[in-house]
Each structure stands twice: as C-alpha cells, then as structure tokens.
N, C-alpha and C positions, 0 to 999 in steps of 0.2 A: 498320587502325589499330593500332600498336602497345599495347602495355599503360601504359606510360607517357604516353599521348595520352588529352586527354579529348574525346570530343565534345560543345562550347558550345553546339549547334543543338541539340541536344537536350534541353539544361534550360533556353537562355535563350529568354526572349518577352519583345514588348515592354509594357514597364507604361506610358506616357504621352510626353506631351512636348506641346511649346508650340514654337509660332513666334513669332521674333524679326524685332525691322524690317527689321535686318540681315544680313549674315553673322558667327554668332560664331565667334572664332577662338580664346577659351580660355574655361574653367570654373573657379569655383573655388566650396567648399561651406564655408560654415559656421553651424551649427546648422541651422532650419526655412526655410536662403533658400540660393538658386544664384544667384551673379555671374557675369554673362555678359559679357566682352568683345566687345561687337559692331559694332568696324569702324568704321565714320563715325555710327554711332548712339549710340554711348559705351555706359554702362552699364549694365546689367538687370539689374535684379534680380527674381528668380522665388521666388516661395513656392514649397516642395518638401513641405509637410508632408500633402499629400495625391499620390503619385508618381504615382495616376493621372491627378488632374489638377491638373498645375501651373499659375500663372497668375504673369503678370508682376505689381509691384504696386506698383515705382518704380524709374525713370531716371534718368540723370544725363548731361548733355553733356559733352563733353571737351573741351581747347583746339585736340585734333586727333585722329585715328581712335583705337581704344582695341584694343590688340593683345596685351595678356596680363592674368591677373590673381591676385592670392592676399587670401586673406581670413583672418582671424583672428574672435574672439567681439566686437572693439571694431571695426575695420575694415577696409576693403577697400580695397586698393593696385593701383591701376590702371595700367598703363607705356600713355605714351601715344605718338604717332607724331611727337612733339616732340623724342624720346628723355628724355623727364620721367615722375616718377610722383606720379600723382597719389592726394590721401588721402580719403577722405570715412567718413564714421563709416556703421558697420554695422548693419544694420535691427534694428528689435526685434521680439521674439518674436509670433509670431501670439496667445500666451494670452488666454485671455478671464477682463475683469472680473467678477465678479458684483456689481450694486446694486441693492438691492433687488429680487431679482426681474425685473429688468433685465439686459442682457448688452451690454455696450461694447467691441468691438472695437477694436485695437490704433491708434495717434492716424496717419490721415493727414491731407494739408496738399491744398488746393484753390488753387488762382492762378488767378484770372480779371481782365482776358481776358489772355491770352499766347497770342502777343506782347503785346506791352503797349505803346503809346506816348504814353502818359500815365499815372496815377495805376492803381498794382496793389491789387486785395482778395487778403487772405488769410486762409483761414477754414481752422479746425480746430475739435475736439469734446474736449474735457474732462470722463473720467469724474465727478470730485472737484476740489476747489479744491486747486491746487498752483503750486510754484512752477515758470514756465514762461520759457526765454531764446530769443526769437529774433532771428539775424541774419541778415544780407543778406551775402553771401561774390561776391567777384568769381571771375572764372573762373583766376584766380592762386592763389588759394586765400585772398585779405586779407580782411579781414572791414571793409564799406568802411558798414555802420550798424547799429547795434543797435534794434529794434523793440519789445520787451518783455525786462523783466530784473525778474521778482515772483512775485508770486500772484496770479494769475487763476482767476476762480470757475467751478463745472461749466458746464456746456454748451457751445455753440458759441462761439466767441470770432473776432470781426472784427478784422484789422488793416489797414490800408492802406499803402503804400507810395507815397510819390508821388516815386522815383527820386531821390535826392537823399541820397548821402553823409552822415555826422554832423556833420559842420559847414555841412551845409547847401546845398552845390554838389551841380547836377547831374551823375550818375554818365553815360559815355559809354555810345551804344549798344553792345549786345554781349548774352553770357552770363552771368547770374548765379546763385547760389545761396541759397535759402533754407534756413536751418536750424533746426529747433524740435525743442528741449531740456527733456525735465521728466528727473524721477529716475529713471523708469520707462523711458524710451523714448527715441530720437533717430530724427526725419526728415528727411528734404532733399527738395527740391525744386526745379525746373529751373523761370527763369524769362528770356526774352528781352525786353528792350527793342529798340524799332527807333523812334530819337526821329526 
C-alpha cells in the first residue's frame, strides 16, 4: 500500500444499524433523525441519536415508490416515482421535558384502527397546555380538514376523525396525512381509509 493510501479496514467497524421494510435507495441526515428513501415503503424515518441503536419512529407513504431524499432542520423532500417531490415537515428533536420530576418524551400521534373504514381515533400526549393545529392532508399534499386549531390542556388528548372533508363531504378512499402542530414540535402521520 502506498504512503498516500489509507487502510479504512483498519480503523472502520461497524457501530449499528436498522432494518427497513424496504429497500432504501437514498439517505439524507438532519439533526438527531435519518431519512430513508425506501422504495414502495415511502419514508423512514430513524432516530440516530444513539448510532448504536438506531430505531425507526415514523413513516410516511408516498403517492408512488420514494427514490431519493434531502432534508434540512424544517424538512424533508422526498422525489418520488411520479417524477414529483414531495414536502412533509421534519421530525422534532428527541429532547426531553422535565415536569415535575416527570420526563415526557417527544409528542407522537397513534391512529387506530388503520386502515380505517369508518370513524378514525387519534391520540397524542401533551406535556403542558399549548396551543395545538391538527390536520388531515391528502396524499397531494391539500390539507382537505382541520381537527383542532387552540389550546389543548396536558395529557392525552382524543380526537376523532369520522373522514369527512371541512365541509363535510366524505373524503375518497386512499392515503392520508395526519399532522399535529404545537410550538415545540411537528408530527405526521400515515393514515389509510378503505370505505
């Protein structure tokens, strides 16, 4: 091996890694999460803030396979097999609250059941009373009803969704999005109808 050669075998090992549904076909990093373009499984997203073990901690479906991806601190741009790209906001930080002597992990979102072919629950956990926006986003990216737009007080918080656009027509089957919005943090969520 010349002087100008390094050998990589000899200082690289591997620190971790995670299995995806799919196959991913790109990466992209930004801050404590890795976006995974994977294929006909759309998007991944992976905690990385422990590189030995990373863990997936939310997806997103795509209108068609999901084959590249770049991320910024707001979000993550997905090109998808439509020749489209799609936007969806970028996870928030794994930090932990302190209340009281209490420790509240960073806000995810629950859908049950999904599929869904009637009336959806959506539950989340709120450290503190804040101001909380969620909608319902079609797989276009329209934002086709708004759910809550206020202040909602700590703990768990119920909503329902019984499919049905803001003016009150029901929405076709398909893919949709959930998104819940406080000051702190933004999450989405994948949610199928099959009426």
């Amino acid at each position: 091996m010349g002087a100008d050669c390094i050998d990589y075998g000899a200082y690289l090992h591997w620190e971790g890694g995670v299995d995806t549904p799919g196959s991913v076909l790109d990466v992209a990093v930004a801050g404590a999460h890795a976006y995974a373009a994977d294929a006909d499984h759309g998007l991944q997203v992976i905690d990385i803030t422990s590189p030995e073990g990373p863990e997936i901690v939310d997806s997103a479906g795509m209108p068609d396979d999901a084959y590249g991806v770049a991320a910024s601190d707001t979000y993550a741009y997905v090109a998808d097999g439509f020749g489209g790209v799609q936007i969806l906001p970028a996870q928030c930080e794994p930090a932990l609250i302190s209340l009281g002597g209490h420790v509240a992990s960073a806000l995810s979102i629950r859908v049950s059941p999904n599929p869904a072919s009637n009336q959806i629950a959506i539950r989340f956990e709120l450290p503190a009373p804040e101001r909380v926006c969620v909608n319902i986003y079609d797989a276009a990216g329209h934002r086709v009803r708004c759910l809550s737009d206020g202040i909602l007080g700590s703990g768990a918080q119920d909503l329902i969704w019984d499919g049905c656009e803001d003016k009150g027509r029901l929405v076709p089957a398909g893919v949709y999005f959930i998104r819940v919005e406080t000051a702190r943090c933004v999450r989405t969520g994948r949610i199928v109808l099959a009426w």
